[in-house]
C-alpha positions as CSV (number, residue, x, y, z in Angstrom):
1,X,0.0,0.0,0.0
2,X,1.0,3.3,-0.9
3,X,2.4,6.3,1.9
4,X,-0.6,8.9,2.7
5,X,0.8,12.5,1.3
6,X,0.1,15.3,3.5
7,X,-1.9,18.1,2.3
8,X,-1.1,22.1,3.4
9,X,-3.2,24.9,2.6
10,X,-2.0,27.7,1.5
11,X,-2.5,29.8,4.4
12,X,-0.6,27.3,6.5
13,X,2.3,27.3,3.6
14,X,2.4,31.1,4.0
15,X,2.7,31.5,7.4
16,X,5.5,28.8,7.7
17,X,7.7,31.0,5.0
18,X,6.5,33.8,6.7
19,X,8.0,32.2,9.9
20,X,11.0,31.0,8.7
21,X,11.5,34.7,7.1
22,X,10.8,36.1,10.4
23,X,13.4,34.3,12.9
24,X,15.9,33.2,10.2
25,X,15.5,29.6,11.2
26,X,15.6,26.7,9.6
27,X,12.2,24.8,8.0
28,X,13.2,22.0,10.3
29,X,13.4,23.7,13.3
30,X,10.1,25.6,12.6
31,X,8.5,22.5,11.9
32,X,10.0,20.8,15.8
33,X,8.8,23.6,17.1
34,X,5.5,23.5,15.7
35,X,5.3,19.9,16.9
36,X,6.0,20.7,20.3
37,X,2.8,23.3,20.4
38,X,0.4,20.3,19.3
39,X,1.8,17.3,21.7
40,X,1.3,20.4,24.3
41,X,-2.4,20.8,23.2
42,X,-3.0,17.2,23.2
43,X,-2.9,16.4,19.4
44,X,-0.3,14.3,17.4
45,X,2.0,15.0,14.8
């Protein structure tokens, strides 16, 4: 069976340039830290 592709709006692609623009870090580390603010919230990602 084939792997499930992840789908981003725009919006959410936006705000992560937007981010990464902003603090001058990498995609990766935006990404780990956006992680950390779901497991906090009691999601999974």
């Amino acid at each position: 069976m084939g792997k499930i592709q992840k789908v981003y709006t725009r919006e959410f692609k936006e705000e992560a340039v937007r981010l990464v623009q902003t603090y001058g870090k990498s995609i990766a580390q935006i990404a780990r830290g956006y992680c950390q603010l779901v497991r906090r919230s009691g999601g999974n990602c």
